[in-house]
C-alpha positions in Angstrom: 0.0 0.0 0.0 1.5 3.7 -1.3 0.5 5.9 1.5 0.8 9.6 1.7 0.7 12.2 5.0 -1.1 15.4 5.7 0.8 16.5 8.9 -1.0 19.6 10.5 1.2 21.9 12.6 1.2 25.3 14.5 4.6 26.3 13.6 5.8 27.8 10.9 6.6 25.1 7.9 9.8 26.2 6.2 11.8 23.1 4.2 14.3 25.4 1.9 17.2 26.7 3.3 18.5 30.1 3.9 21.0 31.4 1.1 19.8 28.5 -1.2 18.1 30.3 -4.7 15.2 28.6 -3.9 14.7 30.3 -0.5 15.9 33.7 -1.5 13.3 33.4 -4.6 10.8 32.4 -2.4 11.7 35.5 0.0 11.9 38.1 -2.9 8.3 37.3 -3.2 8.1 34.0 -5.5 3.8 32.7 -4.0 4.5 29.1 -4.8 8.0 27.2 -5.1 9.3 24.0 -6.3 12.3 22.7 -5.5 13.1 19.2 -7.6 15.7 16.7 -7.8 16.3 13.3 -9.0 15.0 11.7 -5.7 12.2 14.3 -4.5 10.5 17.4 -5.1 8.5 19.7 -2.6 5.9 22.6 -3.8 5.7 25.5 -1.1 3.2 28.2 -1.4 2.8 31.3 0.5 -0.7 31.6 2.6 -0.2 34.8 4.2 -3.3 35.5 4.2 -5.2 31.8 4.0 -8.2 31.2 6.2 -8.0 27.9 8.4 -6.7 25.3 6.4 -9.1 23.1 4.1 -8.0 19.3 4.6 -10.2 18.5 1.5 -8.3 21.4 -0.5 -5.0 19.8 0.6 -5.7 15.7 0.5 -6.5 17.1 -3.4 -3.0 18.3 -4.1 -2.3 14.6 -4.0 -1.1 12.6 -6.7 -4.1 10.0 -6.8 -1.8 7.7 -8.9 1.0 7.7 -6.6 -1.2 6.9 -3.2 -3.4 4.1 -2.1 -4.1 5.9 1.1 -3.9 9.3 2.8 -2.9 9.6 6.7 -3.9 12.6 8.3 -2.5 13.9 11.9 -3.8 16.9 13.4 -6.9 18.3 11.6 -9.1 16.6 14.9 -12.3 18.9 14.4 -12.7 17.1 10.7 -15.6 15.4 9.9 -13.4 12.0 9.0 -12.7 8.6 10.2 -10.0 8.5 12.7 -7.9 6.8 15.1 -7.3 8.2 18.1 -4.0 8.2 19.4 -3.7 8.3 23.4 -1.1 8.4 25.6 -2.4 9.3 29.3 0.6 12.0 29.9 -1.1 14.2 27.1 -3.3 15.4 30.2 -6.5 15.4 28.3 -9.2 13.0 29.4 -10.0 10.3 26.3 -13.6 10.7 26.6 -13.1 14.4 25.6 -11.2 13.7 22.3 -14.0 11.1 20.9 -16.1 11.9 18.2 -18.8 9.9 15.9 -16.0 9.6 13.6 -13.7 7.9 15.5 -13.2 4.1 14.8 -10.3 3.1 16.8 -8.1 4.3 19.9 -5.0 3.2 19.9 -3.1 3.7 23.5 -0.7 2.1 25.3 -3.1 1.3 28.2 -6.2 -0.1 28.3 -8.9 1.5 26.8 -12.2 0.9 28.8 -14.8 2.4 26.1 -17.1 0.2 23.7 -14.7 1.7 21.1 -11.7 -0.6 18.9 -9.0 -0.7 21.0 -5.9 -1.2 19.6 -1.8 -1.3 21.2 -0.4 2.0 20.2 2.9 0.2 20.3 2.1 -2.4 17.6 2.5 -0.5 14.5 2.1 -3.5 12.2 -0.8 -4.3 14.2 -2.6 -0.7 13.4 -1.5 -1.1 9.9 -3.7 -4.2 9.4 -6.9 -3.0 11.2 -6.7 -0.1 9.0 -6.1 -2.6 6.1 -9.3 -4.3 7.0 -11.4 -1.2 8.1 -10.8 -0.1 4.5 -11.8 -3.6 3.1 -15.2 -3.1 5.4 -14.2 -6.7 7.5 -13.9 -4.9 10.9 
């Protein structure tokens, strides 16, 4: 399976590197750059002035012939399927993190909600559920 990751974060996303072209481009005022190479390329573009971030928007910049499967972290508040991922010392309460659209927690205690529970610590484990979630056996 070809998977592919939208990775929401509050900080400030910046993969060029000062005095690279790219960068100073970029800087002089460029609104979207690609940087490319034999083994990788990465599109940047500018949102100084986006509103909150569209997952749809962004899950559509994909290649669709180069994933099977798009992971999402962060983006909690969207109306999609999810696994929860809980560890106690995040010092939220589970309960307050569970939505209808939540089909798994995966923790590494026991979960004691009439919810999938699955080892946060078995990745291969994870991998399959969502393998068979996806298939429509679980």
């Amino acid at each position: 399976m070809r998977v592919g990751l939208i990775k929401h974060t509050h900080h400030n996303v910046d993969v060029d590197i000062p005095g690279k072209d790219s960068y100073e481009l970029r800087k002089a005022g460029a609104d979207q750059t690609l940087v490319a190479s034999v083994r990788r390329w990465a599109l940047m573009t500018e949102t100084p002035a986006q509103q909150p971030l569209d997952l749809r928007y962004l899950a559509n910049r994909f290649d669709i012939s180069k994933v099977d499967l798009i992971l999402v972290e962060g983006f909690k508040d969207e109306p999609v399927s999810k696994i929860i991922l809980y560890r106690e010392e995040i010092g939220r309460l589970l309960e307050e993190m569970l939505d209808e659209f939540v089909i798994a927690v995966a923790s590494d205690q026991q979960v004691a909600l009439n919810i999938r529970s699955l080892d946060i610590n078995q990745s291969e484990s994870i991998a399959n559920f969502i393998v068979e979630w996806l298939k429509g056996t679980t």
